[in-house]
N, C-alpha and C positions, 0 to 999 in steps of 0.2 A: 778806374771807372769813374765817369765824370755824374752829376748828380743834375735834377731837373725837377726845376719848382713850378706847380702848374696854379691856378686858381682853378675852382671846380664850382658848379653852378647847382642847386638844388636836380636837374634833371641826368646830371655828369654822375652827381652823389649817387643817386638811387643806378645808375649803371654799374659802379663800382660797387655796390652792394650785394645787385645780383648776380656781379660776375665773380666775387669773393666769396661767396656763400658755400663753395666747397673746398675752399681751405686756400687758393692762390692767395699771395697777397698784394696789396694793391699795385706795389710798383713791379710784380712780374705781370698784371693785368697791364698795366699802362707800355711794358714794355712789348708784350705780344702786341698791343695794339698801334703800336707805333710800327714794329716790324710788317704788321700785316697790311698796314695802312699803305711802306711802301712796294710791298708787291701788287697791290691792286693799281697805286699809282703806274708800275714799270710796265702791269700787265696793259693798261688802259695805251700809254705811248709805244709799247708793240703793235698791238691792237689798230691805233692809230696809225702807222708805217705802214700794217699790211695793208689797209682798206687804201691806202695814198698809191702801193704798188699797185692794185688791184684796178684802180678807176687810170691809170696814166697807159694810151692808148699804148706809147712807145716801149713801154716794160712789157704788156699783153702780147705784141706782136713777137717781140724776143722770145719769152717764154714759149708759144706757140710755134714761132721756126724751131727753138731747142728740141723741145718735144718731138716734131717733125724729123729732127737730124737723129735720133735716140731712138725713133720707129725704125728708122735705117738701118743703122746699127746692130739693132736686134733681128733684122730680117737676115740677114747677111747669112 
């Protein structure tokens, strides 16, 4: 496990204060917050992709024939 030196600013301080206060210690705070940091990143560029499928007329129209062809199929 490699090691990570951060500077911390008077309002960083009082974060890791309150988020120690029931016994974590700082560097499993700073490590959940780093993990968490990047699922919100990966969740945001999912997020992103869908809304890009979502808005492109030519992916809409595919989806829409699938669906169409998948009513069929269940009629059957």
């Amino acid at each position: 496990m490699s090691s990570l030196t951060i500077r911390t600013d008077p309002e960083v301080e009082r974060a890791l204060e309150s988020l120690t206060r029931e016994g974590q210690s700082r560097s499993e705070v700073a490590r959940a917050a780093i993990l968490e940091a990047e699922r919100a990143h990966r969740r945001a560029r999912l997020r992103a992709e869908a809304e890009a499928l979502r808005d492109d007329p030519a992916d809409v129209a595919a989806s829409r024939e699938l669906a169409a062809e998948m009513d069929a199929i269940r009629a059957w």
